[in-house]
N, C-alpha and C positions, 0 to 999 in steps of 0.2 A: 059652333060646338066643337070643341076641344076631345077627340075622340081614343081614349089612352087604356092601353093593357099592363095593371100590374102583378106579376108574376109573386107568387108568396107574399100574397098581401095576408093574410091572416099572421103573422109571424109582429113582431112588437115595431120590427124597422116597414114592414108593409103598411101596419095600421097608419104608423107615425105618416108616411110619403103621402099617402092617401088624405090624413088630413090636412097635412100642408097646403096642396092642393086645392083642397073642399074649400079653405077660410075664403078665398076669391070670390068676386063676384062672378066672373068671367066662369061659364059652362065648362066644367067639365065632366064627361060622359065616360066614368072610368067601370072597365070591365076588371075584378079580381079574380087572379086562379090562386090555387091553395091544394095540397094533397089530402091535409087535414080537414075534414068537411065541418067539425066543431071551430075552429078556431078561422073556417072562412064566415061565421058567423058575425067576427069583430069589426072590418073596415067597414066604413060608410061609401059600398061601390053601388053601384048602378046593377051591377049583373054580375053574379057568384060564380063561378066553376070549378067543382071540384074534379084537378086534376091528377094524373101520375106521377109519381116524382122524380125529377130530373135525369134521373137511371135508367129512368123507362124508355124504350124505343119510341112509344108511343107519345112521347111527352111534347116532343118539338111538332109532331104532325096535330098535338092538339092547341097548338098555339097560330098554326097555321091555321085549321077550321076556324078559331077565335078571329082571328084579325079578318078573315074575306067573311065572316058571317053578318060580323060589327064594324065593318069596313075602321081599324083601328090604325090611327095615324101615325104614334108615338109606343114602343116598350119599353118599359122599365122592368128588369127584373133584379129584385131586392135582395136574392140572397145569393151569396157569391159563387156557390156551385150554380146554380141557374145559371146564375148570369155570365159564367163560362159556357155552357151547352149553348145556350144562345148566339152566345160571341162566337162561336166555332161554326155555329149553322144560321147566321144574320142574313143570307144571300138567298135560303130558301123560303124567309118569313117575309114577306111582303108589308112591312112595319120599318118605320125608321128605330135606329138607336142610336144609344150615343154611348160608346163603350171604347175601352181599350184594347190596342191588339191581344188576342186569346194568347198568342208566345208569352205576354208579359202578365197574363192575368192568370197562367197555369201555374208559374215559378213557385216552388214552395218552400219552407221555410226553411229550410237548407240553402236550398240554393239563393235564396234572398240576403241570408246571412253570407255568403259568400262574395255574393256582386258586390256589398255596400264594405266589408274588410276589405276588397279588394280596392275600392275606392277611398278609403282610408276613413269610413265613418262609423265612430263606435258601434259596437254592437257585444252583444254577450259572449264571451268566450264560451265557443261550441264543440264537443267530440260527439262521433260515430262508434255504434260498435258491431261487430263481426257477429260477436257469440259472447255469449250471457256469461263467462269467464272474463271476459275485457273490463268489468264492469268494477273491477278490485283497481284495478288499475286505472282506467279513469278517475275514479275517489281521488286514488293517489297521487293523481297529477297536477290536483285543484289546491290551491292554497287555501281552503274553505271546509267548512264541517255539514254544511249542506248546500246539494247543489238540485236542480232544478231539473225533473224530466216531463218532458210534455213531446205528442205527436208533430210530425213533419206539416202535417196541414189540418184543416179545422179549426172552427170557430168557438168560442164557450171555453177555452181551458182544455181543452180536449184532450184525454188522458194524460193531464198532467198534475202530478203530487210533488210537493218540495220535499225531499227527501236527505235525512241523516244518517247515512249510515250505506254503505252498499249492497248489504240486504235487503234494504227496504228499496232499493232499486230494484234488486234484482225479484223481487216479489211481486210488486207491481207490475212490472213489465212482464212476467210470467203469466200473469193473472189475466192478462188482455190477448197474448198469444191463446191461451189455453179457453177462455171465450171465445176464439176467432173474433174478435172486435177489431185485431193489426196484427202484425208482423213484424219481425226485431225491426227489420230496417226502417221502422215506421217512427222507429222514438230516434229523439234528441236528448241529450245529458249536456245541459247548460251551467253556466256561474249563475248564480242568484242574486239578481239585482234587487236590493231590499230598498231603495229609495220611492221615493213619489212615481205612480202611475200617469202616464200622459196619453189623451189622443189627440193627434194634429191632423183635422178634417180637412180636405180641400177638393176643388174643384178647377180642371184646365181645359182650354179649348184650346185644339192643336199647337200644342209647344207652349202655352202660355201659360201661367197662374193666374186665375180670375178672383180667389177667392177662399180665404181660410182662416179656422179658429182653433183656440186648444181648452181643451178642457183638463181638467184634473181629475181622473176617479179614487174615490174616498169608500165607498161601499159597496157591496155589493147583494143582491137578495138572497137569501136563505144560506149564507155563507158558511155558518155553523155548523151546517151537513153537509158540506161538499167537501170532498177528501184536500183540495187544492183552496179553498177559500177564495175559486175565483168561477163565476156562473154567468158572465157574457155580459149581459147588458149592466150599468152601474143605478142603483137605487139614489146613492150622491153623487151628486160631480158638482160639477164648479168651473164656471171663466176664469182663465189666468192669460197674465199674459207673457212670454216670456222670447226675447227677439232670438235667443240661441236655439231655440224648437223650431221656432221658423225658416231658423238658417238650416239648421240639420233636416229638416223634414222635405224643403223644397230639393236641398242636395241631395237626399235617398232618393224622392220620387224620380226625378233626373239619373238619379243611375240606374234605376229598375228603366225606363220609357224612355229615348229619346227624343221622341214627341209624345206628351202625355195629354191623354184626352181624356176626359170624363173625370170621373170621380175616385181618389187614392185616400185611404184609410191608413195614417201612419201609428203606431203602437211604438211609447218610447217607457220605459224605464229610468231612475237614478241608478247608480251602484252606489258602493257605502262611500266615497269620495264624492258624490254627488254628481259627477259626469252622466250628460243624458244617455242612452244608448237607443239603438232603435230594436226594437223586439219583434217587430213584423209590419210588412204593407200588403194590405189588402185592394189591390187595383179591380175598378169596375162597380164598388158596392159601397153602400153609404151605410157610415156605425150606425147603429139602431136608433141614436135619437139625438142623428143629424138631422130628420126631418122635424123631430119634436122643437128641434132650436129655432127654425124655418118658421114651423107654427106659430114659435113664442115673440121669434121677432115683427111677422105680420099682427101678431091679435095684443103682445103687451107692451112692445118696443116701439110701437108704429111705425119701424123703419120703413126705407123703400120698399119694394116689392122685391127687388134682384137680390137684399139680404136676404130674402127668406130660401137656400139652395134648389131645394127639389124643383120650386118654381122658374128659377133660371134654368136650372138642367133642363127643364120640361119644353119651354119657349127656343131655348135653343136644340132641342134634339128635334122639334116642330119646325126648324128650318125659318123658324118668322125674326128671328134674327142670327144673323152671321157672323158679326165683327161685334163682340160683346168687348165693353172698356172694364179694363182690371180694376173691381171692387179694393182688393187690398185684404191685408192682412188685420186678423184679430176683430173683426166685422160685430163684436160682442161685448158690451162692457161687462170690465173683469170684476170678478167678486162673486158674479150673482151663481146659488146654489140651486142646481135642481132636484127636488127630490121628489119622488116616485115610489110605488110599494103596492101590492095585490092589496086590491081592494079598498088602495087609501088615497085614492087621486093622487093630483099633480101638482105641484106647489115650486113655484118661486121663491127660495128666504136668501135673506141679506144679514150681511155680519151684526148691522144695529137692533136684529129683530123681527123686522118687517117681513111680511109674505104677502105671496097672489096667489089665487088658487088659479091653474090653467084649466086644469080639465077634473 
């Protein structure tokens, strides 16, 4: 018996790891925490706990009770602030992980965008600004009629509107000051990459590539009321394959980690030339449905078992294997679309037609 804690399993990317997991035959006795006690409703775990949320002081000493109550072997925490609190306090939890160093898992999108220009790997032309007067001049500086403002960290879009005009910069950003939501130094004023959305998923074990795909996102859920038309998780995506994402993806993670362990979430953009750029990496935390892929490759693909991530991550953070052989690149044949939607299941469709319901 396989005896594992996942942290923010009620969240879409907890469900997904959890059922990754579950499709085995092989025991797994997973414990889920969750802050939200409605949406710890949704994985298929063994034993629920509704926990405090990762701010809390309380949070790390309730994952310690967790693991010596349920004597738990393995953590995973799925969402990426967790999975920093953890990574910062791994030596007090008596559970293995398998995580990146917390210096490379705090970097935020500022500073991310700077390590990988400084390494000479596209990325979006970025300003700061001082005070809500700079913000004329920023316009000014962009050879563009709209440009892009979204927060330094955060997942989902997080306060970020593409914006025409420097008024409606400066509005915005007013508007979240004056909620107390953030603080000036808390936005970015980017160029506006309008091309093809990319994520390039992968997985390493100390210094290596083990393993990764890309996908294209094409939709998103309730898009039509979100100020930004972007809501986190993608309702379409699609396999593609494309050897220049794999070349730029494995180069960013390598600049962010000199030895990268676990799992890197890379966010690429086209610009209107079609050059890819990278937009963000998220170290430590798997996109929301990297494990759905995992699932899809055990239950419709019948691939190996090590295609499917969560499960490799899991066996190897279990210490039951050490020297994992590099799976490769693009682990997914290209084309197939996933679509997804409240309350409308899961579905496979193909360019000729054809679908599979997953879930």
């Amino acid at each position: 018996m396989k005896r594992i804690l996942v942290t923010g399993s009620g969240g879409i990317g907890g469900v997904n790891f959890v059922r990754a997991l579950k499709i085995f035959k092989e025991k797994f006795f997973i414990v889920g925490t969750d802050f939200n006690q409605f949406y710890l409703q949704f994985p298929d775990v063994d034993v629920r706990v509704n926990s405090p949320k990762h701010s809390d002081p309380q949070f790390v000493k309730t994952l310690i009770d967790i693991v010596e109550k349920h004597k738990i072997d393995f953590l995973h925490p799925q969402p990426s602030s967790e999975a920093l609190v953890i990574a910062e306090k791994k030596n007090s939890i008596r559970a293995k992980t398998l995580l990146p160093n917390p210096e490379v898992m705090s970097k935020d999108k500022l500073e991310t965008q700077q390590l990988l220009f400084s390494a000479g790997i596209p990325v979006a032309e970025t300003r700061i600004i001082q005070n809500i007067e700079q913000i004329d001049d920023v316009f000014s500086s962009f050879d563009a009629k709209t440009l892009w403002i979204r927060a330094k960290s955060g997942a989902g879009g997080n306060l970020s509107l593409l914006c025409r005009s420097s008024e409606e910069a400066k509005h915005w950003i007013e508007l979240w000051t004056i909620r107390g939501k953030a603080k000036l130094d808390d936005f970015l004023i980017q160029q506006y990459l309008p091309g093809r959305n990319l994520a390039w998923d992968s997985f390493w074990f100390e210094g290596k590539l083990i393993v990764s795909f890309t996908r294209e996102r094409l939709e998103y859920p309730l898009k039509h009321i979100s100020p930004s038309g972007i809501t986190g998780t993608p309702t379409v995506s699609r396999i593609i394959i494309e050897d220049e994402v794999n070349r730029i993806g494995e180069k960013a993670v390598r600049t962010m980690d000199q030895r990268p362990h676990g799992n890197y979430a890379v966010d690429l953009k086209e610009d209107s030339n079609g050059k890819f750029c990278v937009t963000e990496i998220d170290s430590g935390k798997f996109h929301t449905t990297t494990p759905l892929w995992g699932f899809i490759s055990t239950k419709i693909l019948k691939q190996e078992p090590f295609f499917n991530i969560p499960y490799l991550y899991t066996i190897l953070g279990l210490e039951e294997m050490t020297d994992p052989e590099i799976i490769g690149s693009d682990i997914y044949p290209d084309g197939m679309y996933l679509l997804r939607h409240i309350d409308c299941g899961t579905w496979l469709y193909y360019d000729d037609g054809r679908k599979e319901k997953i879930l």
